[in-house]
N, C-alpha and C positions, 0 to 999 in steps of 0.2 A: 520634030515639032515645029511648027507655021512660027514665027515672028509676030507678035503683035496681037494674037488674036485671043489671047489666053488674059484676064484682069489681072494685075499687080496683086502681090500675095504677100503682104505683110504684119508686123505686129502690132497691135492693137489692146486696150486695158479695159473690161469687161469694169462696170461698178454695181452692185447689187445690190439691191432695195436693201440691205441693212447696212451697208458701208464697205461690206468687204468687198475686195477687186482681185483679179489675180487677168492674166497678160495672154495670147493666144493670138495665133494667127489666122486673117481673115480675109478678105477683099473688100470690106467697108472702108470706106474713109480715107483716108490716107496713111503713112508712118506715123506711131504713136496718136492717132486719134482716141476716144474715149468713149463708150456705151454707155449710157446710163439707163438701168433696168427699169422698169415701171411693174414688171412681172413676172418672175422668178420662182424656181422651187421652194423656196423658203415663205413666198406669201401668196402662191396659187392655191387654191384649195383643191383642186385635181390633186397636188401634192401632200397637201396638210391635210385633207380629211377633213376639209370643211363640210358647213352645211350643203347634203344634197338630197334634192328634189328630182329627181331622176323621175321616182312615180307619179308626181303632181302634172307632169305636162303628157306623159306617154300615151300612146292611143288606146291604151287598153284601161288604163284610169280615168280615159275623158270617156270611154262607154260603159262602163262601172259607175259612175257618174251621173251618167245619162239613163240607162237602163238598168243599172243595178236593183231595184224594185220589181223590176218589173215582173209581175205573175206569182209575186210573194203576198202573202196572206198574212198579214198582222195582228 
């Protein structure tokens, strides 16, 4: 392996949007620097099964939308 060409690999402390932390190694920062989460499994909705709109913006919602009527007799 080359000298030098590889970034520094060390430990570092993860904090996550509710307070808990735990230690992993990384190439951020330096020795014992500190993450602090802004977005997490714990409060992404991708994760939690938030609200989702998936069908409100899709292309076949905005032509359902648009043409949905269309050649219907009410």
């Amino acid at each position: 392996m080359k000298k030098e060409t590889h970034p520094d690999y060390h430990t570092i402390k993860v904090v996550m949007t509710d307070g808990s932390s735990f230690e992993t190694r990384s190439t951020y920062g330096s020795e014992g620097a500190t993450i602090n989460l802004d977005i997490d499994p714990l409060s992404h909705p991708a994760w939690t099964g938030g609200p989702q709109r998936v069908g409100e913006r899709g292309r076949v919602s905005k032509f359902n939308q648009k043409f949905g009527s269309f050649g219907l007799k009410k």
